[in-house]
N, C-alpha and C positions, 0 to 999 in steps of 0.2 A: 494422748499417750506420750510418754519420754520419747525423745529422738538421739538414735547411735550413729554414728557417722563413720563408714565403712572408707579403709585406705586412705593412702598419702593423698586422694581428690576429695576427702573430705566430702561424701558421699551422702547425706541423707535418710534414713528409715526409719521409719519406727520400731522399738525396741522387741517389739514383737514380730515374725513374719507372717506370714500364711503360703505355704507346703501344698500345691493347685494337685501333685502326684494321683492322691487318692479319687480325685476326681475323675478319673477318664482310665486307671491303670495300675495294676496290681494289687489291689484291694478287692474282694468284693462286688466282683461285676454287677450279681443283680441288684446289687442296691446305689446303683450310679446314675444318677438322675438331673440329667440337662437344667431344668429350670431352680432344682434346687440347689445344684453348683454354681448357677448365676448370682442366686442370692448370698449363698453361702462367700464368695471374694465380695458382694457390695457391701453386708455386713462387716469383712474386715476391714474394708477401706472406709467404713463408716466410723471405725472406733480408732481410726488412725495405724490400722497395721501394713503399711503403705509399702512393704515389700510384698510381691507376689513372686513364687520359687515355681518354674514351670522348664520345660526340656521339650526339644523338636521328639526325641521318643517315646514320649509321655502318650499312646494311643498306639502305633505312632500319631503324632502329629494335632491329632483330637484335641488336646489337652491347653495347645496352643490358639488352636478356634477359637474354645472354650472362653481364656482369657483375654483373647480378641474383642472379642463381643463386649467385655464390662471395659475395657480400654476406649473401644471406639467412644464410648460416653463418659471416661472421668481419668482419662489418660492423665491430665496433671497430678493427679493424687495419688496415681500408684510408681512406686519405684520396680525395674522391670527385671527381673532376672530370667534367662536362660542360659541353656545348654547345648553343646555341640558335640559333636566326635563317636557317637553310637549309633549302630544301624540297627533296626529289627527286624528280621525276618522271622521263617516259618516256626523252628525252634531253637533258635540260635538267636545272640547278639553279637555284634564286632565291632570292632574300633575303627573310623575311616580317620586320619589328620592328615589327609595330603591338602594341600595351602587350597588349589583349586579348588575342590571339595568343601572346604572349611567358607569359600567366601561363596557358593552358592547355595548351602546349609544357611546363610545367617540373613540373605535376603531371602532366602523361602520363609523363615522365622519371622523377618519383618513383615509379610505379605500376610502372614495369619495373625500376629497380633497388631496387625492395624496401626500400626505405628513407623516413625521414621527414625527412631534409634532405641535401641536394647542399654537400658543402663547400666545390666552389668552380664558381660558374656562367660559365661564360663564351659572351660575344657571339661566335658564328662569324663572322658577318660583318655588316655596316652596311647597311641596306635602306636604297636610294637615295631612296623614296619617301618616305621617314618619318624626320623627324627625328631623329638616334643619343641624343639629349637626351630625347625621349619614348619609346626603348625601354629605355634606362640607366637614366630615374626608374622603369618598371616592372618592372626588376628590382630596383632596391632598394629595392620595396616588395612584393618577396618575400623578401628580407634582414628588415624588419620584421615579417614574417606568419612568421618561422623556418624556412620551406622552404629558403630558401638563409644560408649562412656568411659568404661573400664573394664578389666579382665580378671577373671576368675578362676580357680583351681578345684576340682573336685577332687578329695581325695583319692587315692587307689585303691585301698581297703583288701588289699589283698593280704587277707589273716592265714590261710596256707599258703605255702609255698615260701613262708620268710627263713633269713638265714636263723641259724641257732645265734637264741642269744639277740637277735632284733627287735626291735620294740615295734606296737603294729603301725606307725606312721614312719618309719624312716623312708619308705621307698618317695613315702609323701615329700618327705622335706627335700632329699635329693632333687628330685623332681623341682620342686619349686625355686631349687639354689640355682638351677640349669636355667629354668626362663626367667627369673628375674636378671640375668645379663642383659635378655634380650629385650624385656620390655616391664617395665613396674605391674609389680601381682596386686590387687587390690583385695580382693577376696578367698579365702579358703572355705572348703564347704566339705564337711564332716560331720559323722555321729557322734554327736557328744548327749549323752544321760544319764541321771543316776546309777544304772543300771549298766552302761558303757562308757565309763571315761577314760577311757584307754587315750584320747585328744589331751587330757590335761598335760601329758607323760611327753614333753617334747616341742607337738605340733602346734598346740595354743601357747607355750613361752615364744615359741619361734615368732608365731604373727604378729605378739602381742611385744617383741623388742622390735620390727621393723615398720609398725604403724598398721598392721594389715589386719584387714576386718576377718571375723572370724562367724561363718555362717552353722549355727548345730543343727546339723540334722537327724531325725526323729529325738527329739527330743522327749517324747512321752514314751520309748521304747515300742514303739510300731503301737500302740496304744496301752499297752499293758501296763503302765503305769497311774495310769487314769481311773484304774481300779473298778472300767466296767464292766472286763470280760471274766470268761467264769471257764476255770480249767473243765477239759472234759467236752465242752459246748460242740468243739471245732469249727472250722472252717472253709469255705467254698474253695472247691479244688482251682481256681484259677486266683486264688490270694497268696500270696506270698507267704505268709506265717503258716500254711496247711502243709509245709516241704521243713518250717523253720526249727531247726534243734528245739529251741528255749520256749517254743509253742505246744509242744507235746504236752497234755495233760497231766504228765509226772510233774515236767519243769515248771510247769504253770502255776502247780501247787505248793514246788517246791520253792519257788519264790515269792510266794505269797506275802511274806514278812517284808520285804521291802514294800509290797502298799501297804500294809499296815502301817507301819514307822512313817507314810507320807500323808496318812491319814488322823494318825498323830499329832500329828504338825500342823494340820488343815486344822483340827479340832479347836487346836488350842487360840489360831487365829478366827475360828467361827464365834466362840466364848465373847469376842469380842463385840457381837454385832454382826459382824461382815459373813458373808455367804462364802467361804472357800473350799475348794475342791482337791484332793489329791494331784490333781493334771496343774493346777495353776502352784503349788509347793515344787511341783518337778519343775514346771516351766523357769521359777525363781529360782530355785538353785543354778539350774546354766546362765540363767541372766546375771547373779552372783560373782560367774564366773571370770569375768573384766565387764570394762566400760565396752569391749570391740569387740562383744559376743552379741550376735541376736539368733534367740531360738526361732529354728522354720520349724514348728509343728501342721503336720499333713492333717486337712480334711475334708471334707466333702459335705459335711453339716451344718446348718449355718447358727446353731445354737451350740456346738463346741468349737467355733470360730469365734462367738464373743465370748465365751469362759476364758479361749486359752489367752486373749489380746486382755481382758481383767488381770493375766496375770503379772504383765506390768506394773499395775501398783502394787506390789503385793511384795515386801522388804523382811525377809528374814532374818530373824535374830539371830545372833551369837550363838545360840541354844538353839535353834534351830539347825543351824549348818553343821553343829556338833552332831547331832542326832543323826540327817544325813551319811557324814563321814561315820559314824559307825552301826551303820547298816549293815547287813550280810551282804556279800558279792554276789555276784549272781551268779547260778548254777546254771549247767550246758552251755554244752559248746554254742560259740556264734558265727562259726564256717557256714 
């Protein structure tokens, strides 16, 4: 697979990532299954998608076992991303970034994935109570201590509540202007898709004038862009999309025309020989997006783990990226 190389350390991964989420949380409970989450990250590390996207509250904490387990056997292969700064409780979540806090968070991290440093640490989210300047210097004074590689920013993503007239990543980039005083950002990590490129609008020119790698998340739009679900179906009440605006079986249908048009596209490169899928046309368009973009597409399967890592080879024409850009937007809200 192509290799992208993340921030000013010149970082390593394959152009593809793999997205560990769906594995252990928020997706689909009953269909989450141990041994085939195992195979499902050796298969990506097989075909070279050598970034694994995982978070301490990912279960909680399960999610990091999880990828413990294929680390303890092939740790040089995979490049490690997690996360810090989110608690889960009963039905709530919060933001913890007191410094303390953040440096016993990140050896519990190490303890479950089996390993003696995180390649790349990133902030889930900015605790309102605590300075982001005093949680940012305590992570990169586990950058000093070798626990951590480099450090990362997870977008805010706070699409209510912005001022009139904001575009949805400003709070992001302020945010990132503040800790890069204090230590070099290596990574951002945001939703960028067909379907949500609200990233292109600001927060990807920003990373992409400072060196900084730029991580998309969902990049198949929580799957719907893969063109396998079927409005109407629904969803298991402990999934995410069964609460989601753009999930509701109106929105489902009514955005149907963008798998069409990705399907289009897939078509015209299948004519060719090749086996292509709507999910790997979406994937190439955010790879399209610069050289410092890798899509994290999430899953839990280990047969749409090597579709979506195929879609590294897979180079969009002129004609194709046109057809893209004039796609319908997507309908409903994504509060």
């Amino acid at each position: 697979m192509e290799r992208r190389t993340i921030g000013a350390a010149a970082l390593e991964v394959g152009a593809v990532g793999l997205g560990c989420m769906p594995m252990s949380w928020a997706y689909s409970g009953s269909r989450q299954r141990g041994d085939e989450s195992l195979r499902t990250v050796h298969a990506a590390l097989d075909r070279g998608a050598t970034l694994l996207d995982t978070a301490d509250m990912y279960g909680p904490f399960t999610n990091e076992l999880l990828v413990g387990r294929v680390l303890k056997e092939r740790r040089s292969e995979a490049f490690v991303s997690t996360k810090v700064g989110l608690l889960v409780g009963e039905q709530h979540i919060v933001a913890n970034g007191r410094p303390g806090y953040v440096k016993r968070a990140c050896d519990a991290s190490l303890r479950r994935l089996q390993t003696d440093v995180i390649d790349l640490y990133q902030l889930h989210r900015a605790d309102p109570e605590v300075p982001v300047e005093e949680t940012w210097g305590a992570m990169a004074e586990l950058v000093s201590a070798g626990k951590v590689r480099a450090l990362g920013l997870c977008a805010v993503g706070a699409r209510s509540g912005r001022r009139s007239g904001a575009r949805l990543h400003d709070g992001t980039i302020r945010q990132l202007e503040r800790v890069q005083q204090v230590f070099p950002v290596s990574a951002v990590e945001a939703e960028l898709s067909v379907w949500s490129p609200e990233a292109l609008e600001g927060l990807l020119p920003w990373c992409e004038a400072r060196g900084v790698g730029f991580l998309g998340a969902m990049p198949l739009g929580n799957g719907f862009l893969t063109g396998t679900l079927t409005p109407g179906e629904g969803f298991e009440p402990d999934d995410v999309r069964a609460r989601h605006p753009r999930f509701t079986a109106e929105m489902m249908a009514a955005n149907q025309p963008i798998v069409v048009g990705l399907r289009r596209i897939a078509a015209r490169h299948s004519a060719g020989g090749a086996d292509v899928t709507p999910a790997q046309v979406a994937l190439a368009w955010v790879l399209s997006r610069g050289r410092h973009v890798v899509p994290v597409p999430g899953t839990k399967r280990e047969c749409w783990a090597a579709e979506n890592a195929g879609a590294a080879g897979l180079r969009l024409t002129a004609e194709d990226l046109a057809e893209v850009a004039g796609l319908p937007s997507a309908q409903g809200s994504w509060d």
